[in-house]
N, C-alpha and C positions, 0 to 999 in steps of 0.2 A: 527100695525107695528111701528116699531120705524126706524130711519134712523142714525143710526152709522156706525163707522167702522168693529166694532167687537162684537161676546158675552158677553166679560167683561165691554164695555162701555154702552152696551146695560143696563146690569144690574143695575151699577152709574149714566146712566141719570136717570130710574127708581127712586132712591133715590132722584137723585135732583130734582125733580116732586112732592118730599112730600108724596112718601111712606116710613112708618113705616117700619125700616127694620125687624125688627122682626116677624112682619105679612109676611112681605115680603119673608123674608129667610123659612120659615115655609111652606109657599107656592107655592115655587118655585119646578120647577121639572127640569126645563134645559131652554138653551137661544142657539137658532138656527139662526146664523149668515150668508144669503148667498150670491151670486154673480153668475152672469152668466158667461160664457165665450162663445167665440165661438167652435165650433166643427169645427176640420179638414175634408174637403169632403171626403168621405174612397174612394171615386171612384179615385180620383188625388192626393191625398196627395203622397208627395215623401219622402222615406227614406233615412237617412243618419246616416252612423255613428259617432257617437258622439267625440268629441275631448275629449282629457284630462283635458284641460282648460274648455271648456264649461261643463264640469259634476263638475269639481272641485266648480267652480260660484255657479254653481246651489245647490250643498254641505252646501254651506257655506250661500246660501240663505236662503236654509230649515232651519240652522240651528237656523240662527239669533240671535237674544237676549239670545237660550234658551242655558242649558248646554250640547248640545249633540253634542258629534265628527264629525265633516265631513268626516274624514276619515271614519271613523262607519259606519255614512251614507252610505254612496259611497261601502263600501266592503256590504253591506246587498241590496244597488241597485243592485251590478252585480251582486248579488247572484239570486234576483229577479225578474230582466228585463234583465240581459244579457244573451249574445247567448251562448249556449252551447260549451263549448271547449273554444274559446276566450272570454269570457266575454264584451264582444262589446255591449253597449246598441245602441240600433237603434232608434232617435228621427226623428220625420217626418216635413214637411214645404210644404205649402200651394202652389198649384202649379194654380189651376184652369181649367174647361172641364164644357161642357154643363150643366152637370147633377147641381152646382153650380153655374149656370150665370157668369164663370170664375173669379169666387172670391177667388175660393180655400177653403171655408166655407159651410158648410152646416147645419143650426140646432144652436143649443149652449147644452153645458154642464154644471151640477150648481156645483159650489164651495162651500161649507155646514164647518161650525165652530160650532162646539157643546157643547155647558160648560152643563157640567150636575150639578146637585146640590148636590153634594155631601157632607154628616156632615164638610168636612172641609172648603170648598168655601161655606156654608149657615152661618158660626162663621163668613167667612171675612166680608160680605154683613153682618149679624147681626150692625158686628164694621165699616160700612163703609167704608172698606179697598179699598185704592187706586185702581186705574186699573191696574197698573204693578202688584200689590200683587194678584189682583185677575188670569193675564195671567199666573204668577208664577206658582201659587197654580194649575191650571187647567191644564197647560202642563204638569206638573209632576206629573200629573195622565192623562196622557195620552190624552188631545184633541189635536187634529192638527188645526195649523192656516188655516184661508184661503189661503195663500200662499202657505201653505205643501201642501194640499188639492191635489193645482192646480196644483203643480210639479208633486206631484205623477199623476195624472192624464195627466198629458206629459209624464210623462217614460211612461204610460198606450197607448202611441199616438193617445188618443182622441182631444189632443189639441196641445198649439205650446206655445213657451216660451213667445211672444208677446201676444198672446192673456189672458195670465193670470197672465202677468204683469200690464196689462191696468186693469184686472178685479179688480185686488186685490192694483190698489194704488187710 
């Protein structure tokens, strides 16, 4: 195990340890980045429907650094977690009951970051490319951050916007 923030630093400190990247990139098959969170109790957890502001945040979280729309986002969430007819997504919030020792938690959920090694991220890692060029390169083929991970896994309401806020900073 190594102790980074993410896949791609995983990879860079790798390097800075004095492995050959070439062996390295050659070798490589992917870098699995994770985090716990907690799990909302399913027994108490309370729903609520979600504001326009609180989904827009969370839009504009997922999207971060990278180049994707939040609007985008946002119209393919209500397409895929909202309620039918109104498009309402429903996020939940940690209430607490026996079954939890009135925590409102039960268990945890893992947050998983996957750079797989693909011909074009094994040429970065070859040349030593920065971390940003490697998060670059890896979103736009499609990995999700830990932080997407863990949203998506709150529109899922396994979890709570707290709890994978703290995972993921």
């Amino acid at each position: 195990t190594l102790h980074t923030n993410s896949a791609p630093e995983s990879v860079v400190r790798m390097l800075d340890m004095g492995l050959d990247p070439f062996n390295f990139a050659d070798a490589l098959v992917g870098v699995l980045s994770q985090r716990l969170a907690r799990r909302l109790c399913p027994e108490c957890r309370k729903p609520h429907v979600s504001s326009a502001d609180e989904l827009g945040q969370m839009a504009q979280e997922y999207c971060g650094t990278t180049a994707l729309d939040p609007a985008r986002v946002l119209a393919d969430w209500r397409a895929r977690y909202g309620q039918e007819g109104s498009g309402d997504i429903v996020l939940y919030q940690p209430v607490g009951c026996e079954r939890c020792h009135h925590s409102g938690y039960r268990g945890r959920v893992g947050l998983y970051e996957l750079m797989t090694a693909t011909p074009a991220i094994k040429k970065l890692v070859q040349s030593r490319a920065p971390v940003d060029l490697l998060f670059e390169r890896a979103t736009a083929e499609g990995m999700l951050r830990l932080l997407q991970y863990g949203l998506l896994k709150v529109l899922q309401g396994a979890t709570d916007l707290r709890s994978v806020r703290g995972a993921c900073a």
